[in-house]
C-alpha positions in Angstrom: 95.1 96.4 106.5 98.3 98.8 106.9 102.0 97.7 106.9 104.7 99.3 108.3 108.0 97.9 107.6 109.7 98.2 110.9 113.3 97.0 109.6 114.4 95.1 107.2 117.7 93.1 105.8 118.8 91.0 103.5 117.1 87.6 105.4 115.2 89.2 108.3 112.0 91.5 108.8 109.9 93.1 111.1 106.7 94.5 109.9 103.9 96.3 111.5 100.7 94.5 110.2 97.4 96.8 111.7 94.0 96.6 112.5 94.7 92.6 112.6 94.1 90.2 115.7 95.6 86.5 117.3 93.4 84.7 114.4 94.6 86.4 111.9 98.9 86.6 113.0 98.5 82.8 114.3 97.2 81.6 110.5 99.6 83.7 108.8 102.8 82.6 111.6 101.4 78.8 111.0 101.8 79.3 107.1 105.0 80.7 107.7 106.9 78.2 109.4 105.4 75.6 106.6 107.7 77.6 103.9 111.1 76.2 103.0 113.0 79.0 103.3 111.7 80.6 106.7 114.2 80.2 109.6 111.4 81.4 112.0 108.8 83.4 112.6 106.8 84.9 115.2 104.7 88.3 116.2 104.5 90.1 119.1 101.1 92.1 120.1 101.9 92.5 123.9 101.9 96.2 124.8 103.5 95.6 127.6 106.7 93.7 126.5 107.0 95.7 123.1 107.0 99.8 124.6 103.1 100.1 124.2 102.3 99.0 120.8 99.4 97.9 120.6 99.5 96.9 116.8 101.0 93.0 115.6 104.6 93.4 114.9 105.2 90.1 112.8 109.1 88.8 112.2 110.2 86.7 109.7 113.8 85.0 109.3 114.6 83.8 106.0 117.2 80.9 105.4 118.7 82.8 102.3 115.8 84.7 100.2 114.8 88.0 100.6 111.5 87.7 103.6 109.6 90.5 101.6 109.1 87.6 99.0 108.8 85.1 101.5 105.7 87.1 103.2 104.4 87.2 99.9 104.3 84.1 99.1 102.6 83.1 102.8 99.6 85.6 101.9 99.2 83.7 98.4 99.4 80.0 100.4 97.0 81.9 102.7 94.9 83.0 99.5 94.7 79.8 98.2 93.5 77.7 100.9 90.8 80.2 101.8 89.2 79.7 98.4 89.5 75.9 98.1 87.5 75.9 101.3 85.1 78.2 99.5 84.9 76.2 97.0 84.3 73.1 98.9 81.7 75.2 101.4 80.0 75.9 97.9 80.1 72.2 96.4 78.5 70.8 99.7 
């Protein structure tokens, strides 16, 4: 996985996330818009609406914190889930 930060201030960002699909984006948008302090957020991988890219472009809106740490803290929501399922998966 490659990011490219696209643009970035002090409560909004757009980041470039490659070599990811509409499973991935969706699960990381839905965790997203659980966190407090996200305004919004969506991603865009239509080529033809977005000048040919053909690589997710994710954008976050933070109410106040910096959306770098707000990512962050999606991917660690994201990386805790996936191993409680393990876990589970493994108990059963």
């Amino acid at each position: 996985m490659e990011l490219r930060v696209i643009e970035k201030t002090d409560t909004e960002l757009r980041i470039e996330i490659a070599g990811e699909d509409h499973t991935f984006m969706n699960v990381l948008k839905g965790v997203l818009l659980e966190t407090d302090d996200v305004a919004a957020a969506t991603y865009d991988m239509n080529p033809e609406q977005s000048g040919g890219q053909t690589e997710p472009v994710l954008t976050v809106k933070s109410e106040s914190g910096d959306p770098l740490d707000v990512l962050a803290e999606a991917a660690g929501s994201i990386t805790d889930r996936t191993s409680a399922l393990r876990d589970a998966v493994q108990a059963a």
